[in-house]
N, C-alpha and C positions, 0 to 999 in steps of 0.2 A: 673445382672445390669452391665452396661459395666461404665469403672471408669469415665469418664463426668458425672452420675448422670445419663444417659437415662436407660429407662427400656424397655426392646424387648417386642413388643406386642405379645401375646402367639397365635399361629395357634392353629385353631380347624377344623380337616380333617371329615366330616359327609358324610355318606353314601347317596346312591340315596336314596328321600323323596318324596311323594308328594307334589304338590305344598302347598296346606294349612297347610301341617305339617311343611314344611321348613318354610314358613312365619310366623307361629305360634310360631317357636323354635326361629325366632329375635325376635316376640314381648314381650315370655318371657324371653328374656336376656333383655331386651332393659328395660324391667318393675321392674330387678334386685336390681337397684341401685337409689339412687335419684341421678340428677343436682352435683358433688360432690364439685366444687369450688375450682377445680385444684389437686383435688387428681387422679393418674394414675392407680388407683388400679383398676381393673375390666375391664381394654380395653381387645377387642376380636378381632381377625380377623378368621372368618368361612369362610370355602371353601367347596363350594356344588353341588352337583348337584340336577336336577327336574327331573321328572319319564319324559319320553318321550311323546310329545304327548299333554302333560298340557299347558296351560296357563295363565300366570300373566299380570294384569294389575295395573298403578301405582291408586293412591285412589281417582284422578282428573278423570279419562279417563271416556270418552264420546262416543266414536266413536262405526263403528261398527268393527266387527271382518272382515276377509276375510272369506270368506264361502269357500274358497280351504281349509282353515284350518281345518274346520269339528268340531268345534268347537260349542257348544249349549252356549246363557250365562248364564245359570246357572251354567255350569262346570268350569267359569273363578273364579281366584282366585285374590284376592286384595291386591297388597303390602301393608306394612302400609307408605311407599314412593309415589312416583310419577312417572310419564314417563308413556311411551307408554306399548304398548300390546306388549308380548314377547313370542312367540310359542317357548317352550322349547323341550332339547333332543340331540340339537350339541353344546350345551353351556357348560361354567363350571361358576358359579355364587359366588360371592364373597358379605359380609358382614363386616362392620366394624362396631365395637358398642364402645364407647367410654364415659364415666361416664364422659365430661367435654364438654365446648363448646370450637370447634379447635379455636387455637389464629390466625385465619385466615378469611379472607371474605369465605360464603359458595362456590363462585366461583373459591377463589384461592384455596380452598381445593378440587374440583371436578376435575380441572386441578391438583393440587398436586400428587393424587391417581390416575389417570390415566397416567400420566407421568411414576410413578413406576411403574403400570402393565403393559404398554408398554417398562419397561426394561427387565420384563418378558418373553413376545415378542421376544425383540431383543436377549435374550438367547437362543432362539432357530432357530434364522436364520430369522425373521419377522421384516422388517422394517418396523417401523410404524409415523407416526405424529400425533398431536393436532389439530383439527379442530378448525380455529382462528376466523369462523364467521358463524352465523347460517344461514340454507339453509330456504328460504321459504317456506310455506308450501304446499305440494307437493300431490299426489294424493296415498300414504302410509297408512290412513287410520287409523295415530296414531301409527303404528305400529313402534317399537325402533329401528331396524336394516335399514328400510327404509328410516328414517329421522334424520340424524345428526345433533344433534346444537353445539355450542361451547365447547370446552371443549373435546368432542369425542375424542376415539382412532381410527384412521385409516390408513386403506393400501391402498395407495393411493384415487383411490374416493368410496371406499369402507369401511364403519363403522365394525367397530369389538366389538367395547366397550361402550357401554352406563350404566348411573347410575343413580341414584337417592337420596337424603337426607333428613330427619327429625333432627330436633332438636326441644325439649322443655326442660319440667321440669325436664327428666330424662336423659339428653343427647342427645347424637350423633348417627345417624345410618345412614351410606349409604347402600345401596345396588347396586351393577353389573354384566352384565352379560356378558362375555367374547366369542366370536363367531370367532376364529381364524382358516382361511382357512387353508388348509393342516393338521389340527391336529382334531383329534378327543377327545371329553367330557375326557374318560380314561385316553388318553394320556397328555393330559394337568393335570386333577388331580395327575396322577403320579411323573410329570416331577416339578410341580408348590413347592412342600410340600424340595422338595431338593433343588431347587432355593433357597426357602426363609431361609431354616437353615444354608444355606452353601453360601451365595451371598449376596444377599437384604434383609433386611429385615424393616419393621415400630417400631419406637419407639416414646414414649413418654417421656417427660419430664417437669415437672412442669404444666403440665396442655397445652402441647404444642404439637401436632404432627411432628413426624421429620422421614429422609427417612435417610440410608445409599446413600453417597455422591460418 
């Protein structure tokens, strides 16, 4: 606990999963804890990877798949989030589970958490921005990389970072998936775990999400 009172959110480094067992492993963290009403105890932040080749989609999606993808739908798997189709494999995927509701608009918090992982980014030579206004809908197909709304991280008109949120009775859970040109899945899992103990890192306090400034 650093002396302000904040407590470091704890990283959880998981190996490559399939996709329904990764999704399966937020919705039993997420199922952990009730609503806790500003208690910090039980926030997670998971960093993951999906088997290559898999597909997630978020638990509104409608559309169809890309048939480049090769993709059957019965093999797509369903966040318990939101957002587009995501052919996984060049990605590294991030999860934040939180036992409180953030003391922020769902929005400032999507930008909040994208801000940070875009300082991620810029640790390794990647400038990035926030996407300030959403593109309309475009011939994507649903698909997250091809369709930026606000909030996104990108390099220039290029989407790197998209996410997604749930909140009810038991909390908070975003999910993202991080698609940064020049690096590969590995390398980012490698690089990301020493960033966050030794640079940036997420804390809570009192029922409040907060970033190293």
């Amino acid at each position: 606990m650093a002396d302000d009172g904040r407590m470091a959110v704890p990283l959880l480094l998981d190996p490559v999963r399939s996709g329904e067992e990764q999704m399966d492993r937020d919705r039993q963290f997420f199922a952990r804890w009730p609503l806790s009403g500003g208690s910090d105890a039980g926030s997670l932040f998971r960093v993951y990877r999906i088997a290559p080749g898999e597909v997630t989609v978020g638990r509104t999606f409608r559309s169809a798949l890309p048939p480049e993808w090769g993709v059957a739908p019965g093999d797509v798997v369903v966040r318990p989030t939101g957002g587009g189709a995501v052919l996984h494999g060049e990605d590294l995927c991030f999860s934040l589970l939180l036992p409180f509701r953030p003391g922020k608009s769902l929005v400032s918090v999507y930008s909040f958490l994208h801000r940070f992982l875009g300082s991620f980014a810029g640790s390794l030579g990647v400038n990035t921005a926030l996407k300030h206004s959403s593109c309309p809908p475009g011939d994507g197909r649903g698909t997250c990389f091809l369709e930026p709304v606000c909030g996104d991280l990108m390099v220039e008109s290029r989407k790197v970072l998209g996410g997604a949120m749930k909140i009810n009775s038991q909390g908070f859970l975003y999910q993202g998936s991080l698609l940064l040109p020049g690096y590969s899945p590995a390398m980012l899992m490698e690089q990301f775990p020493v960033w966050y103990t030794g640079s940036r890192r997420l804390f809570v306090r009192n029922g409040r999400l907060l970033m190293d400034e």
